[in-house]
Each structure stands twice: as structure tokens, then as C-alpha cells.
N, C-alpha and C positions, 0 to 999 in steps of 0.2 A: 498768256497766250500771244501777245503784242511782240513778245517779245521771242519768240518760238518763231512765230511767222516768217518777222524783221530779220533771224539769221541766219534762217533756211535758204529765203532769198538771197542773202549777201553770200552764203558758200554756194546757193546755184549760178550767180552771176558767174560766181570767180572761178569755179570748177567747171562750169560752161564755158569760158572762156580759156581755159586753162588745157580741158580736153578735145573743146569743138575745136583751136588751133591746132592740135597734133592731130585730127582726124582730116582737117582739110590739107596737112604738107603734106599726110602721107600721101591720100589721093595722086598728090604730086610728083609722087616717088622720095620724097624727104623724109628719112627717118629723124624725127624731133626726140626723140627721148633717146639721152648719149648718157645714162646716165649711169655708172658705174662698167661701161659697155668701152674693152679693148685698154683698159688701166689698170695700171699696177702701182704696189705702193701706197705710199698715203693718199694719192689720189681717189686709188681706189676704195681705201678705207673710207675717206671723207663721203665720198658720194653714195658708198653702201649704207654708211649711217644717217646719210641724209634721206636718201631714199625710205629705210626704214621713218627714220621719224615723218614724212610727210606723209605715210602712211596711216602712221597709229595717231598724229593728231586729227583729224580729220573726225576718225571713227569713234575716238573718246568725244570730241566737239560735238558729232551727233548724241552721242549718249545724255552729254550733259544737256544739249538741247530738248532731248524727250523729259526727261525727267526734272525738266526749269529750276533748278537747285542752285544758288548762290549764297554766297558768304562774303556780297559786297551789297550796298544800298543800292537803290533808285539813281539815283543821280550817275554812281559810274557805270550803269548800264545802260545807259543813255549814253554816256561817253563812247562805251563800247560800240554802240551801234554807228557812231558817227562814224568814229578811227574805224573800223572795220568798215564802212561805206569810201572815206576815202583811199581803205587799201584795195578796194575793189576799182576804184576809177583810176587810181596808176597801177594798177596792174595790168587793167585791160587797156590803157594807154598804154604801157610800155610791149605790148605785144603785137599791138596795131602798128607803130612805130618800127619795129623790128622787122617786119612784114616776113620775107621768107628766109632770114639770118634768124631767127629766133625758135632756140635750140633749149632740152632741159638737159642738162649738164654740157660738157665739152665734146666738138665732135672735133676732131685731127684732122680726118677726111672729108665731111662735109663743108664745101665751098659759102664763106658769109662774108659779110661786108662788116666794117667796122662802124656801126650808126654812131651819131653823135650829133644829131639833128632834133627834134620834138623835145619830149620829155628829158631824153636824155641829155639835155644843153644844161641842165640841175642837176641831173644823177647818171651816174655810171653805173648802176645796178636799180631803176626801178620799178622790177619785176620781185627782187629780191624784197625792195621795202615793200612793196604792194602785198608777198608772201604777210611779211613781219608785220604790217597794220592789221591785216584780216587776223591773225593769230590774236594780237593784243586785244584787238577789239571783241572778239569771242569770248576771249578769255575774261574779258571786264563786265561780258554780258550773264555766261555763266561760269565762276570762281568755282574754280576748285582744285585741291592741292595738286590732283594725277594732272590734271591738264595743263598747270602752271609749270610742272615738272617736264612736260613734253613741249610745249610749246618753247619752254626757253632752250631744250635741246633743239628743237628744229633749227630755232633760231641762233644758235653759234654754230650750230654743224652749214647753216646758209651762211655764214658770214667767214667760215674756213672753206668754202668749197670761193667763194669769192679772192679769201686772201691766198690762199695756198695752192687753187686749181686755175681760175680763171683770169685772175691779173697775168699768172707766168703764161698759160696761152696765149692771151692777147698780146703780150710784149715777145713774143716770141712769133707770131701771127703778122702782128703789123708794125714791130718797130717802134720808130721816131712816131710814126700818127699818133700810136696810143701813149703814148709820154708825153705829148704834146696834149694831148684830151686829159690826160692822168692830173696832169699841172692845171688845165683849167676847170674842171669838174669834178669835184666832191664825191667819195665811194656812194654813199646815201642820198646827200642832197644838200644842195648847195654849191656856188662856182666860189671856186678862188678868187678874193679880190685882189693879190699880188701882181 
């Protein structure tokens, strides 16, 4: 039951934070969810599968949560709970950070700034690892094959909408800045020491 509780709250944090931000841009006339929305191509291919998969992890995540079923020990589910607590605190750091530049896929049209300030002075996408910890950490709480199967879809369909959708926007967006941030910060985490 500790452990049901432990990661209801860790998907309400993050999904709290995740929808309470798109509820408060729109307020603002900012439509946040760009996702699969005016692309074509493999763009649009990548961000309809990612969308699909952020969908059905979630709901297999619950599943597994009702039904407390694992096929890992004690100890990695403790692990799970950790990694999944701190992909909740850079996640909801890197959206805080973002303030009203903080979009779910790529917008063409809507006007953002290039951050590279807070969190993001260590990663250039950590929203994306805050996704990929809350995933892992679920995943280490309640194991199981469907969910290991979907999770690690999420998690390359999030890491081709980074390499293939949102690098070429940014360098294409802001140029020499984002080459110059590209060079000093790490896609995930960590700065270059060069």
C-alpha cells in the first residue's frame, strides 16, 4: 500500500504540474500543447507516436499501480520511488524555469525565448529527463513487461522528438545562441568541460 500511495503522488505532482501549466498559459491565450499540431513528415510522425505513447504509459502506470504487482525486490522499488521523486523535482523545475516559453512539442508560431538560465545551465532538455526519471522510477516500483515495453517507447520516441524535431527548431529559431549553449550544455545533463 506504501508503495501505491508513494506513486499516485509522484504521477499527481508531475501530471499536476504538467496540466496545471497548460491550464494556466492557456488562461493567457497560449496554446501549450504544439504537439503533433501544423507538421508534417517525420515530425509529425515522431510527435503522433510520442503523444500516443504518453498516453498509454500513464494508464498501463495506473494499472500497474492498482494492482501492486512487481517482478523486482524491495530494494529497487525504493530506488523507484526515489528516481521517480527526483524526476518530479526537475520536471517541475524545468517548467518553472521555462515560465511562459514552455511548450509540449514545437510551436513555429508561438513567440519564446531561448532559457539557458536555472536548471537548464546542466541540461538542455530537463523536462524531457524529468519525463524519463518519473518513467524509470514507476517502472522499478511496479515491473512489468507491457510497461517496460511502453516506457522505453516513450522514452526514444522523447529523445527523437529532441534529436530530430527540436534541436533543428532551435538552431533554426536562434542560431549562433543555441550553438553556443549546444557547446556548453549537455542534451540530458551535464556542461561540457571543453
Amino acid at each position: 500500500m506504501l508503495f501505491q500511495v508513494t506513486a499516485i503522488i509522484l504521477l499527481l505532482v508531475f501530471y499536476g504540474c504538467y496540466f496545471g501549466k497548460m491550464f494556466l498559459q492557456k488562461r493567457q491565450g497560449i496554446q501549450t500543447d504544439q504537439i503533433g499540431k501544423g507538421k508534417t513528415g517525420t515530425a509529425k510522425v515522431i510527435e503522433t507516436l510520442m503523444k500516443i505513447t504518453t498516453i498509454l504509459v500513464p494508464l498501463v502506470e495506473v494499472i500497474c499501480i492498482v494492482f501492486n504487482q512487481t517482478m523486482l525486490p524491495f530494494g529497487a522499488r525504493i530506488k523507484g520511488a526515489l528516481i521517480a521523486a527526483v524526476g518530479d523535482i526537475v520536471f517541475v523545475t524545468s517548467v518553472v524555469t521555462m515560465k511562459n516559453s514552455w511548450r509540449a512539442g514545437v510551436s513555429k508560431t508561438g513567440k519564446t525565448k531561448l532559457i539557458t538560465n536555472g536548471i537548464y545551465q546542466i541540461s538542455r532538455n530537463p523536462a524531457f529527463l524529468g519525463f524519463d526519471l518519473v518513467y524509470i522510477g514507476i517502472l522499478l516500483m511496479f515491473f512489468q513487461w507491457g510497461l517496460l515495453v511502453l516506457s522505453v517507447a516513450a522514452m526514444v520516441m522523447f529523445h527523437l522528438q529532441i534529436v530530430k524535431v527540436e534541436e533543428f527548431f532551435l538552431l533554426q529559431t536562434f542560431g549562433k545562441d543555441y550553438m553556443d549553449y549546444k557547446r556548453k550544455v549537455l542534451r540530458y545533463f551535464g556542461r561540457n568541460l571543453r
